[in-house]
C-alpha positions, 0 to 999 in steps of 0.5 A: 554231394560236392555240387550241392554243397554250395547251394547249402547256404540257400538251403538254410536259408530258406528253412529258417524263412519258411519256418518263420512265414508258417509261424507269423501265420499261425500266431496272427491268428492265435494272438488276434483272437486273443486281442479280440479281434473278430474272425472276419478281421483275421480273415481279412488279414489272410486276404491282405496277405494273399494280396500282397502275396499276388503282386510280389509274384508279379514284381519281384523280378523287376525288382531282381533285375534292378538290384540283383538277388543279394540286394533285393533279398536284403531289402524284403527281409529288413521289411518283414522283420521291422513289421513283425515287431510293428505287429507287437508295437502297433496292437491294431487291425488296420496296422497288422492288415498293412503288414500282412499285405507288405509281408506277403509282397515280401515273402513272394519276392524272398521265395522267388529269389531263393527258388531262382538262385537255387535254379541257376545253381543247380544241375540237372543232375542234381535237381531231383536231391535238390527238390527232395532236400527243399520239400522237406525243409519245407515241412520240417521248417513249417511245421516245426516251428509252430511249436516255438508258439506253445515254448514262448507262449502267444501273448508277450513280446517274446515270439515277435522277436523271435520272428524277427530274428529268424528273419533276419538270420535268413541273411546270414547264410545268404551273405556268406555263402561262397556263390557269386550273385547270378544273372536275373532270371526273365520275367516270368511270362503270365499268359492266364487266358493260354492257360485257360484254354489249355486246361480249364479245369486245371485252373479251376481246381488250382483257384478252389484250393487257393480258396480252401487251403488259405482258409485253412492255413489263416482260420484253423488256428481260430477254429481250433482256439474257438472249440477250447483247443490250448494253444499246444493242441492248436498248433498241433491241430494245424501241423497234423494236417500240413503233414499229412498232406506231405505224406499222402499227395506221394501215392495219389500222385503215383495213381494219378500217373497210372489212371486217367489224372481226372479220376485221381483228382475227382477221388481226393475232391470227395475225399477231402469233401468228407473229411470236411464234413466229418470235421463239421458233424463227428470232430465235435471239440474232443483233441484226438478226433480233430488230429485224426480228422484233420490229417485226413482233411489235409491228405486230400485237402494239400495235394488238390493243386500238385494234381490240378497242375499235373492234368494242367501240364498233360494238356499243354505243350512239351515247352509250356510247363513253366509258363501253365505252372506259373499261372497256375500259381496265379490262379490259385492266388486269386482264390487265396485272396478270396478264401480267407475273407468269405470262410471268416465271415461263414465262421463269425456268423455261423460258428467254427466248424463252418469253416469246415462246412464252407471248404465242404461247399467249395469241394461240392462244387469243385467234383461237379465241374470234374464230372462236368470236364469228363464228360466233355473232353475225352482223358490224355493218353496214358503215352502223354503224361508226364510224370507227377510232380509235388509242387510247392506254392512258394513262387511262381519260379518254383517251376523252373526250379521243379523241372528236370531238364534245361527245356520245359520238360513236363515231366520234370522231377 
């Protein structure tokens, strides 16, 4: 534990960004439809998010590079900070639409400094605690801090601020901590047409469920506020089925591991499928139903990408794992800035449960292009895979930090 001690700092951190990141998502949405603003506009917003998200992948490093990490995370949580009280200041779509973009942008670069530092900090020894400690930061951060919404209630001023003083606490245990600013990490190296050719299929799953799970991560909340959900059951609704994403992509990760990983993944499509489609026509606006629906939707919803990256790196080369996940991670942002937007639009036309019914489209068409890549490419040997490994969709440097030796061992974690 002793060398995992200094990494602590980052660690908190990194808990006290995620908690606010998932907390701004959630409360853009509950108080925008509250301000009157059309589901589409709130679509937009997740896809200027995801926008901005995309490019603070690309940059951020020639921004570490410039400045080095401590300066550069400075920087991005000043600028997310002053735009969650623009937010409350500025009541406009145009402005929340910039600051969701420049919010995005900055997040990316936040996440991929904390993820580089933490992987130039870490041992190999020490990388699976590491990794374990992050991933339940994550849920606990995220999940957790949607409740501070209910406490301090969606309309005043009161949540903004407290957005922004987590934020910037983040710079607290980052300034303080006792390790010395590292060496930059190399640009991340994006060859998406190699990736491709490695896996195609991988690269499509990766970009549905940047299509799927961004529409429900920016429009559940409106879902939710739209079939007479209180904002307590909203955040609720929201939480239940991040969680059991993180509870459930364990053991279909282990069976992916046994069976052929296509099988895995064709099986969770149709599991999710169902469960969007039992939102959509069971659910109706009864609380207990929409948790216990939505839990399931998220079982097989969340760890659609952790599965597409594992057949992805089955196919690629022992020294290609941070460059397929890095793309990959690309790739599922492309259909994240696509999702938000269409689902919106399907939901002010159509009603809330089409948000359901849009993922439902997106999942049908993803399950004929497994059967498709089945039946055209034979299964990697069971000798070939490499193990499992539940991926976060932080920052494309998460695969470094994911990895288990110093090379590019796919069968990290």
């Amino acid at each position: 534990m002793s060398s995992v001690r200094p990494l602590i700092p980052l660690l908190i951190a990194a808990g006290i960004l995620l908690g606010g990141n998932g907390l701004q998502g959630t409360l853009i949405a509950l108080r925008g439809a509250s301000e009157g603003f059309s589901s589409s506009t709130i679509g937009f917003m997740g896809t200027a998010y995801f926008a901005g998200f995309l490019l603070g992948c690309v940059f951020i490093t020639r921004i570490m590079k410039a400045v080095g990490h401590v300066r550069s995370f400075s920087a991005l949580a000043a600028i997310a900070s002053a735009g969650t009280l623009l937010l409350v200041l500025v009541i406009d779509p145009v402005m929340w639409s910039a600051v969701r973009f420049a919010s995005g942008f900055c997040f990316a670069g936040l996440f991929t400094i904390m993820e580089s530092w933490l992987n130039s900090g870490v041992s190999n020894h020490d990388r699976a605690r590491v990794l374990a400690l992050y991933r339940i930061i994550d849920i606990g951060s995220v999940t957790g801090a949607q409740f501070l919404i209910p406490v301090f209630g969606a309309d005043g001023f009161a949540i903004f601020a407290i957005m922004s003083i987590m934020i910037t606490l983040s710079l607290v245990p980052v300034s303080l901590g006792d390790r010395s600013n590292p060496t930059p990490p190399e640009s991340v190296k994006l060859d998406l047409a190699r990736v491709w050719r490695i896996s195609p299929l991988g690269c499509i799953g990766c970009i549905a469920v940047g299509v799927t799970n961004s529409s429900f991560r920016t429009l559940s909340p409106v879902y939710a506020e739209q079939i007479g959900m209180n904002v307590t059951n909203v955040v609720t609704f929201v939480s239940v089925g991040i969680i059991g994403g993180a509870i459930i992509q364990y053991p279909l990760g282990y069976l992916s591991d046994i069976w052929d990983r296509r099988m895995v993944l064709l099986l969770t499509a149709i599991g999710a499928l169902a469960s969007a489609l039992a939102l959509v026509f069971f659910a109706g606006s009864d609380a207990l139903t929409n948790f216990a629906s939505v839990f399931v939707f998220g079982s097989f919803a969340m760890p659609l990408f952790s599965l597409s990256a594992a057949h992805a790196n089955d196919r690629a080369g022992k020294d290609e794992f941070v460059l397929v996940n890095a793309a990959l991670m690309l790739f599922y942002s492309f259909g994240a800035i696509g999702g938000p937007i269409s689902a919106s639009w399907m939901m002010q036309n159509f009603g809330p449960h089409s948000l359901f019914i849009f993922s439902a489209l997106v999942y049908s068409a993803l399950i004929f292009i497994i059967l498709y890549r089945m039946l055209v490419r034979s299964a990697v040997p069971a000798s070939k895979r490499g193990r499992f490994i539940a991926l976060l969709r932080t920052s494309p440097i998460f695969a470094r930090l994911a990895r288990r030796n110093g090379g590019g061992d796919k069968s990290a974690d």
